[in-house]
C-alpha positions in Angstrom: 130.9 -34.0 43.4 128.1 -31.9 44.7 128.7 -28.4 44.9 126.7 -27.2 47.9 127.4 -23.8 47.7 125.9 -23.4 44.0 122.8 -26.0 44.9 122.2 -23.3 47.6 122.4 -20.1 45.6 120.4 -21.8 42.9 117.7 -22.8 45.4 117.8 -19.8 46.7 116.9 -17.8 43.4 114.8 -20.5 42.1 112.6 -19.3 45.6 113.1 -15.6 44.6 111.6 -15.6 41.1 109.0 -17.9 42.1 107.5 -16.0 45.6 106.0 -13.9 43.8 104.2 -15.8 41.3 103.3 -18.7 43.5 102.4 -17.0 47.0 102.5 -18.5 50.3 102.1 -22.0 50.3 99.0 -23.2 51.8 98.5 -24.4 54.9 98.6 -27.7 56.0 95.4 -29.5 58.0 96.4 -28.5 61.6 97.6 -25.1 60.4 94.1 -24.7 59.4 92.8 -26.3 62.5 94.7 -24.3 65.1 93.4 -20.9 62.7 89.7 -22.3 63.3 90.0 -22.3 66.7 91.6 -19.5 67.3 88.8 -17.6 65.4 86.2 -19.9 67.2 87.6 -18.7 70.0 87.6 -14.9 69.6 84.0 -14.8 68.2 83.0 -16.8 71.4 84.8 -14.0 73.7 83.6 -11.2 71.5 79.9 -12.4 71.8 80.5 -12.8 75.7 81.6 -9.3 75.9 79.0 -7.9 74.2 76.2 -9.9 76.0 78.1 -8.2 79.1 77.2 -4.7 78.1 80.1 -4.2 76.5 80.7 -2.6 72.2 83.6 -4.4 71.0 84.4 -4.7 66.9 85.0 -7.8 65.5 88.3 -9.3 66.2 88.2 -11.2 63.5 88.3 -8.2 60.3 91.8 -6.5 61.7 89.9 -3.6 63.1 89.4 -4.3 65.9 92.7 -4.1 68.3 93.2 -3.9 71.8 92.6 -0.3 72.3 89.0 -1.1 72.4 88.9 -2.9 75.0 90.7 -0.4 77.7 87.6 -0.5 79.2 86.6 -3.7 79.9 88.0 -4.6 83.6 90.6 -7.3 83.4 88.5 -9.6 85.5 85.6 -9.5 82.5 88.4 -10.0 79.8 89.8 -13.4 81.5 85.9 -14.2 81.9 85.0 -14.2 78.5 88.3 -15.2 77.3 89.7 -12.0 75.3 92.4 -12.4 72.9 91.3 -16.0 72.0 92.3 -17.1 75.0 95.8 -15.4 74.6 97.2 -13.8 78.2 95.5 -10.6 78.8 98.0 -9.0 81.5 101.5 -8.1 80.8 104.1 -9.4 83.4 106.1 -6.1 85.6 
């Protein structure tokens, strides 16, 4: 008999010692797909709010944030497609 209780704890440390050493696993084909456009994306918003006057960072480095772009009227941010196309309005 199968004891599921000790297949589950020894899974469970076998993941433990070996997170570290191994890291994330990678990511499968449309893991990378979705990432690529999603990046596509914000460079394509980021250049359309520049060529609108406009000095964003990158998106792309983790500097950039949302705080920069409390100046950009909403109606510009749905036009260029801010946040990778993510919703740019929170709900009341």
């Amino acid at each position: 008999d199968l004891d599921m209780d000790a297949l589950s704890a020894a899974a469970e440390s076998c993941r433990e010692s070996t997170e570290d050493k191994l890291g994330e696993r990678p990511a499968t084909a449309s893991e990378k797909e979705s990432r690529e456009e999603f990046e596509a994306a914000l460079r394509e918003s980021t250049r359309c709010l520049r060529d609108k006057g406009f000095d964003v960072p990158d998106q792309l480095d983790g500097t950039g944030g949302t705080d920069s772009m409390d100046d950009v009227p909403e109606d510009v941010l749905e036009e260029c497609g801010a946040f990778g196309g993510m919703a740019t309005t929170v709900a009341p």
